[in-house]
N, CA, C and O atoms as a GROMACS GRO file, in nm:
protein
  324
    1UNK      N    1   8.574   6.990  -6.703
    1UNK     CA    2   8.626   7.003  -6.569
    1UNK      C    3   8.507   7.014  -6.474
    1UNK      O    4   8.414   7.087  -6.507
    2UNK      N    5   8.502   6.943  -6.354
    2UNK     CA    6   8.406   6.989  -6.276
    2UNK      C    7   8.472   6.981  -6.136
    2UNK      O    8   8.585   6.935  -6.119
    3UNK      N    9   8.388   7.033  -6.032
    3UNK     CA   10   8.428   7.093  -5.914
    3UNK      C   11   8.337   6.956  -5.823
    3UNK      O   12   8.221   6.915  -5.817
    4UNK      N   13   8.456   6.924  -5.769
    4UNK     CA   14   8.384   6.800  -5.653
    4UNK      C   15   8.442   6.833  -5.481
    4UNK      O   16   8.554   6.871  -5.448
    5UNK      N   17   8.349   6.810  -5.413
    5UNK     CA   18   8.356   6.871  -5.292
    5UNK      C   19   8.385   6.746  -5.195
    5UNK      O   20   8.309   6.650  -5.200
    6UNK      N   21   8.487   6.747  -5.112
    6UNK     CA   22   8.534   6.676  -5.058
    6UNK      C   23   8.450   6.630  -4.891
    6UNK      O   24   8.369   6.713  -4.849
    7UNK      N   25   8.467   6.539  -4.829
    7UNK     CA   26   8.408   6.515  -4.715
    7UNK      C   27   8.548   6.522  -4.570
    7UNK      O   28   8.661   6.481  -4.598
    8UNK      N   29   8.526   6.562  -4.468
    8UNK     CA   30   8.638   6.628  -4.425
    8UNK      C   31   8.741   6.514  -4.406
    8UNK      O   32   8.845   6.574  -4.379
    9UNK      N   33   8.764   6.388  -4.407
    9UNK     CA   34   8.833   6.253  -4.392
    9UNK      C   35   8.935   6.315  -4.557
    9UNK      O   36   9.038   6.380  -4.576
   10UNK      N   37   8.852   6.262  -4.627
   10UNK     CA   38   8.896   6.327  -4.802
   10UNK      C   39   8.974   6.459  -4.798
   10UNK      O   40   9.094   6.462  -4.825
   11UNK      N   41   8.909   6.558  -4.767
   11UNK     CA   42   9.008   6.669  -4.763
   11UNK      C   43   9.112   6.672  -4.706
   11UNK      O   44   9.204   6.735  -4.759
   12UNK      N   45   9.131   6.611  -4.590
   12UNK     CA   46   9.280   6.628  -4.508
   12UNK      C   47   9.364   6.541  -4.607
   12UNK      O   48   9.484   6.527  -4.628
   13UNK      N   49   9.261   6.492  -4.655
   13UNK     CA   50   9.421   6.355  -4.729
   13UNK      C   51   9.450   6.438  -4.840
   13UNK      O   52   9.571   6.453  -4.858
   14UNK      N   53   9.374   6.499  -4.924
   14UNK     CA   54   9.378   6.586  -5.057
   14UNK      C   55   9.448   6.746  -5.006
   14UNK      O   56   9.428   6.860  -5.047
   15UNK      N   57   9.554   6.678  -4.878
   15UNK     CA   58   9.572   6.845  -4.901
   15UNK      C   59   9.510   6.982  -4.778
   15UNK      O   60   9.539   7.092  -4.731
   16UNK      N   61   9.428   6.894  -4.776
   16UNK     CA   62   9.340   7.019  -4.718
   16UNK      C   63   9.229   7.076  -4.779
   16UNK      O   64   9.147   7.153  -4.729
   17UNK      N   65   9.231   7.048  -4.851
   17UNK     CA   66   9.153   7.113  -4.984
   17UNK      C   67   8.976   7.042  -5.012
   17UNK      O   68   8.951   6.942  -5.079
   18UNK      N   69   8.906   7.103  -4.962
   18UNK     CA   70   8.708   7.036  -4.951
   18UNK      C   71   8.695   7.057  -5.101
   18UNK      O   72   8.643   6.959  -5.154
   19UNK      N   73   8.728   7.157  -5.188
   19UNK     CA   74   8.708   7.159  -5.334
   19UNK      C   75   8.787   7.070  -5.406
   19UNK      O   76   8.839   7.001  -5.318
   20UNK      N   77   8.831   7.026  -5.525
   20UNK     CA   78   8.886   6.992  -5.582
   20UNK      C   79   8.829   7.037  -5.722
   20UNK      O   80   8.713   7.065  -5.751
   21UNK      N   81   8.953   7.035  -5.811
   21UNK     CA   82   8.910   7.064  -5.996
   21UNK      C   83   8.933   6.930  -6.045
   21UNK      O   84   9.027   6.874  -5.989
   22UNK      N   85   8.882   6.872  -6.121
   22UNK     CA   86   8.909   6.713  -6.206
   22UNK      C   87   8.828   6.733  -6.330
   22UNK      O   88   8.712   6.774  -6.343
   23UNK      N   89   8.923   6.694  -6.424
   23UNK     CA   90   8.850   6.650  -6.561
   23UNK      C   91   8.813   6.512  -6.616
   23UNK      O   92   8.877   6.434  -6.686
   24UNK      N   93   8.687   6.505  -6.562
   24UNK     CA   94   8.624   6.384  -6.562
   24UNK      C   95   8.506   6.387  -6.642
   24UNK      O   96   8.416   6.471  -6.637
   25UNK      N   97   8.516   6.263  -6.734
   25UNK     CA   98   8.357   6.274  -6.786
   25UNK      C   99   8.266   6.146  -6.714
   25UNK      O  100   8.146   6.141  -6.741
   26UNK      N  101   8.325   6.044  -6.621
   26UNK     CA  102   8.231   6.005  -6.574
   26UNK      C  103   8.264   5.951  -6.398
   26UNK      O  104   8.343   6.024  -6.338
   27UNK      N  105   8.214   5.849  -6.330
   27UNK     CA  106   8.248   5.841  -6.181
   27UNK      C  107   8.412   5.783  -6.231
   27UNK      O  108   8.518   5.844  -6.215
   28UNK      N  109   8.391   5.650  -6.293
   28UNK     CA  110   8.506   5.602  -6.307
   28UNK      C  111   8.616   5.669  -6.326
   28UNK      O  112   8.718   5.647  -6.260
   29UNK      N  113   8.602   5.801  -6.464
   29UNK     CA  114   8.717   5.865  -6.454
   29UNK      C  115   8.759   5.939  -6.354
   29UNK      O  116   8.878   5.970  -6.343
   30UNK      N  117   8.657   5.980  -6.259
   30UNK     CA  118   8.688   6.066  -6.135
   30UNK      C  119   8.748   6.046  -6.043
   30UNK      O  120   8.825   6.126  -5.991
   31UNK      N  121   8.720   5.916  -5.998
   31UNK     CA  122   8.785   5.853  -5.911
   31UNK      C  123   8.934   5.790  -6.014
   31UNK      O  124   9.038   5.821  -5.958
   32UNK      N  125   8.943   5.759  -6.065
   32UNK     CA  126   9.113   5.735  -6.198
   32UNK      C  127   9.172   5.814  -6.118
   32UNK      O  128   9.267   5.786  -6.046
   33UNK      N  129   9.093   5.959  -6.131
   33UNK     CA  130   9.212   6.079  -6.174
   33UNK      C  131   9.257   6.130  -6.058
   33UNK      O  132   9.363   6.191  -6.043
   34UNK      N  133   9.127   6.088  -5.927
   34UNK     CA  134   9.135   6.177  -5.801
   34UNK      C  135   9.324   6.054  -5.751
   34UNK      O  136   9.436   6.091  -5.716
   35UNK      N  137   9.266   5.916  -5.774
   35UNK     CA  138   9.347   5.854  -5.705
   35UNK      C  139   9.508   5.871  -5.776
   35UNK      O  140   9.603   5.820  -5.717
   36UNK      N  141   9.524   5.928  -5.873
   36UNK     CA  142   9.650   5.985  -5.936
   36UNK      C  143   9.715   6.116  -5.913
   36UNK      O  144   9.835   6.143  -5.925
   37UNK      N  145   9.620   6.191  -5.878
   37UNK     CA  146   9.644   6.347  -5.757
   37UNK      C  147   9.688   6.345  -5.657
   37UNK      O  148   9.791   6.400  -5.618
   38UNK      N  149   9.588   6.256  -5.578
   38UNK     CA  150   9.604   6.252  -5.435
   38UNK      C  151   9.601   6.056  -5.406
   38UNK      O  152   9.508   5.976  -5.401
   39UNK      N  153   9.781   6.039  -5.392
   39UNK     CA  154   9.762   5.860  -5.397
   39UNK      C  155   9.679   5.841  -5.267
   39UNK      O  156   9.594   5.753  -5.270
   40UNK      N  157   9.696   5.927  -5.132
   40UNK     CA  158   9.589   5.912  -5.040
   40UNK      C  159   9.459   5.870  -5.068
   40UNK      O  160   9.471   5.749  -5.090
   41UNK      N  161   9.413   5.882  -5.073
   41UNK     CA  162   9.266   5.891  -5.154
   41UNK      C  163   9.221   5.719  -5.232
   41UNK      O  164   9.111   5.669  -5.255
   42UNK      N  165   9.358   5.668  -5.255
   42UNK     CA  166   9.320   5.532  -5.323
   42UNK      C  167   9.224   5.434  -5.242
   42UNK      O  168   9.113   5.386  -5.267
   43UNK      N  169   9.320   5.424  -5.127
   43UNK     CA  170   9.233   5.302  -5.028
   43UNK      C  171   9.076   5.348  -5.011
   43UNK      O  172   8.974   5.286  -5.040
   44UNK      N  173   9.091   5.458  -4.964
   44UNK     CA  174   8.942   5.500  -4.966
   44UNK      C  175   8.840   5.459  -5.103
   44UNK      O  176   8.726   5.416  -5.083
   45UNK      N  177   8.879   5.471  -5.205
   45UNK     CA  178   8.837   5.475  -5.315
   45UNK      C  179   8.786   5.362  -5.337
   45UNK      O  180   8.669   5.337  -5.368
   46UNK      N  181   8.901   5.267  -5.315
   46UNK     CA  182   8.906   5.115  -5.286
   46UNK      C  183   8.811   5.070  -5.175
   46UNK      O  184   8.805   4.951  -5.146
   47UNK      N  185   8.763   5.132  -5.132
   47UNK     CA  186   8.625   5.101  -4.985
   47UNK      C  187   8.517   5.104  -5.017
   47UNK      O  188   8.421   5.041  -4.973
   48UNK      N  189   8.526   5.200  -5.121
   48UNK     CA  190   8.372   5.223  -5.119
   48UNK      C  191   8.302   5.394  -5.106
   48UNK      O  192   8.258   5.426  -4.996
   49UNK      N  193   8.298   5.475  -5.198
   49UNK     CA  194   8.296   5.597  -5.201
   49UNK      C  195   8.165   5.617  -5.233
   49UNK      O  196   8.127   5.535  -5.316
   50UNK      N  197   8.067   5.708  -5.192
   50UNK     CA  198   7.914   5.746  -5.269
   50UNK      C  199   7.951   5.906  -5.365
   50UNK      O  200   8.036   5.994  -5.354
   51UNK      N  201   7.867   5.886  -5.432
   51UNK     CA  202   7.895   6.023  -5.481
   51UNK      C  203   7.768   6.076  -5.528
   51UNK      O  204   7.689   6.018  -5.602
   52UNK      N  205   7.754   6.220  -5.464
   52UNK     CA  206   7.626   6.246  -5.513
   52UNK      C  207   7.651   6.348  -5.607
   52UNK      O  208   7.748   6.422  -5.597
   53UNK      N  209   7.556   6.358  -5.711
   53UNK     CA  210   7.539   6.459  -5.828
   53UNK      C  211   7.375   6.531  -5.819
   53UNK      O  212   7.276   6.461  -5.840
   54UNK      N  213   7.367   6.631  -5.796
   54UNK     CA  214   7.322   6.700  -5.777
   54UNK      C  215   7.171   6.657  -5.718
   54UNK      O  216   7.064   6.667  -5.778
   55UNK      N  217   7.194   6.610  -5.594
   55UNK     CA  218   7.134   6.556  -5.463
   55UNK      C  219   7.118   6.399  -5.485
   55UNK      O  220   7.080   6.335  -5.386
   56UNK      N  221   7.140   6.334  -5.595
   56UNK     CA  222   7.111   6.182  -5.632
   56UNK      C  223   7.244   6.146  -5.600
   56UNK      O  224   7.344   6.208  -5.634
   57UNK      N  225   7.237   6.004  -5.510
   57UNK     CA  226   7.339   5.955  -5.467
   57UNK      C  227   7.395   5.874  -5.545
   57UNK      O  228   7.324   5.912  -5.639
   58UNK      N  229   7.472   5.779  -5.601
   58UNK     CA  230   7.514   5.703  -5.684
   58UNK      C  231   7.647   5.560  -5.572
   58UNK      O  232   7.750   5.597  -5.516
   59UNK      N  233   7.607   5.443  -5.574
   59UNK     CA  234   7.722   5.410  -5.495
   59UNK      C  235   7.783   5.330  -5.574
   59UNK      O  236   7.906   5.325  -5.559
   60UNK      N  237   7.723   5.246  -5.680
   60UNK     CA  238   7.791   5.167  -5.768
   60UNK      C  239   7.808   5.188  -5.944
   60UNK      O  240   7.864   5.106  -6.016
   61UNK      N  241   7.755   5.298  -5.984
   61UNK     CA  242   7.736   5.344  -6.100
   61UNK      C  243   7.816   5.412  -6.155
   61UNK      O  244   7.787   5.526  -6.190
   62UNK      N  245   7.962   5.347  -6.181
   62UNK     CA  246   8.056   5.415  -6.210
   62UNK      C  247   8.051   5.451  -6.346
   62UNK      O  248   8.162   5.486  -6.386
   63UNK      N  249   7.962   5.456  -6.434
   63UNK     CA  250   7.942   5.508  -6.580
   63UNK      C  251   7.861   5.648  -6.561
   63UNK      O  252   7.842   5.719  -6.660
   64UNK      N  253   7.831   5.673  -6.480
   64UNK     CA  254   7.695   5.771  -6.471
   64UNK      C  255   7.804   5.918  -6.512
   64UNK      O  256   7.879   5.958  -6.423
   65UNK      N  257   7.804   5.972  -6.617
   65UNK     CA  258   7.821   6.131  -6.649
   65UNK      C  259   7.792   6.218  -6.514
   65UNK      O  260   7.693   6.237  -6.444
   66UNK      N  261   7.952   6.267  -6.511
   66UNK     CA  262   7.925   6.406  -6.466
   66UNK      C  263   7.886   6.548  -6.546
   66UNK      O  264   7.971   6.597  -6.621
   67UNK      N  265   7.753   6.614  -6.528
   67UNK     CA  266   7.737   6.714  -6.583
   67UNK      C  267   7.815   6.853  -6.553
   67UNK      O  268   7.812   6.894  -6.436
   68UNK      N  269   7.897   6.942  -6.670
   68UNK     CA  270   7.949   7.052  -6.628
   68UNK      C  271   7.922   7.110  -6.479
   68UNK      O  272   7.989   7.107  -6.376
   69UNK      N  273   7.845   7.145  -6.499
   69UNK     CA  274   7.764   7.243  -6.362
   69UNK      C  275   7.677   7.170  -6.258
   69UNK      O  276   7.604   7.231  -6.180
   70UNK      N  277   7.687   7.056  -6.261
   70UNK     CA  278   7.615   6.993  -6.114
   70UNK      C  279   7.716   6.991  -5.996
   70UNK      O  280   7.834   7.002  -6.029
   71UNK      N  281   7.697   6.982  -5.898
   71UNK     CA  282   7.688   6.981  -5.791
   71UNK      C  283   7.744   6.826  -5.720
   71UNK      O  284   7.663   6.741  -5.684
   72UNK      N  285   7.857   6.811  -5.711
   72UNK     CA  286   7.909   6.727  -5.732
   72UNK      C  287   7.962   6.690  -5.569
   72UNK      O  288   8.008   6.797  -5.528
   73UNK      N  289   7.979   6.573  -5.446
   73UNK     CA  290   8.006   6.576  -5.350
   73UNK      C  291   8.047   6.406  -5.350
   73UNK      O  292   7.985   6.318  -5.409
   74UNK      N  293   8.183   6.388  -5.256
   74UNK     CA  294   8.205   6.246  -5.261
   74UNK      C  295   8.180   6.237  -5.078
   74UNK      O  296   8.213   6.326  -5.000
   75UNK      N  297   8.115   6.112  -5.042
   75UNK     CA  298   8.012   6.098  -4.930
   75UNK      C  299   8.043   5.944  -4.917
   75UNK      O  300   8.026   5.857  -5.003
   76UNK      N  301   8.106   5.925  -4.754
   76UNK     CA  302   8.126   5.822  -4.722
   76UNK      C  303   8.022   5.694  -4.751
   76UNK      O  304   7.900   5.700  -4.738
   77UNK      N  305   8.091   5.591  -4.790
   77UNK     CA  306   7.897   5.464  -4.857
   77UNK      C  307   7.885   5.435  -4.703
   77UNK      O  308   7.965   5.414  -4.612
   78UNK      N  309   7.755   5.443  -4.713
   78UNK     CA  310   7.688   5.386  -4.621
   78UNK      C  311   7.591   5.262  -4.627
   78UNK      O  312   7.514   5.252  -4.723
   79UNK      N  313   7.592   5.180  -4.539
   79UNK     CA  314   7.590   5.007  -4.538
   79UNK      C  315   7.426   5.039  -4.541
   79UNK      O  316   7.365   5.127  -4.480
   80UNK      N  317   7.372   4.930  -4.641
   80UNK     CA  318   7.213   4.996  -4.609
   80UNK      C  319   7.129   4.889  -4.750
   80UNK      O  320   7.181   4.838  -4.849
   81UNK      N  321   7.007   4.888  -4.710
   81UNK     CA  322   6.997   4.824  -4.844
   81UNK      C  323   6.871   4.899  -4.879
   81UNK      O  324   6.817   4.880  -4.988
   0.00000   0.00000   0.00000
């Protein structure tokens, strides 16, 4: 299970809720599981989501392991090369 922190667009759709709990072992499953919680959350998902793990950003690396205890934040992608 790890704790992912929402960005305030994300939270209103999730509820309200900037935390979230998900049992995920990697981006892909995270985003699976977020978009089965909260169907809000799909299109976004579908856009283009960054996610950082414990300050490293990730925008296309949907295999990358989430570790128990990192620090986990989903962060609008930003256009950039």
């Amino acid at each position: 299970m790890v704790e992912v922190t929402l960005w305030g667009s994300l939270a209103a759709i999730a509820g309200g809720n900037s935390k979230v709990e998900v049992e995920a072992k990697d981006i892909r499953e995270l985003f699976r599981k977020l978009a089965e919680q909260y169907p809000g959350l799909e299109p976004w998902i579908d856009r283009g989501i960054a996610v950082s793990i414990d300050g490293t950003i990730y925008r296309d690396t949907w295999s990358k392991e989430l570790p128990q205890d990192a620090e986990i934040f989903l962060l609008p992608r930003l256009a950039g090369g």
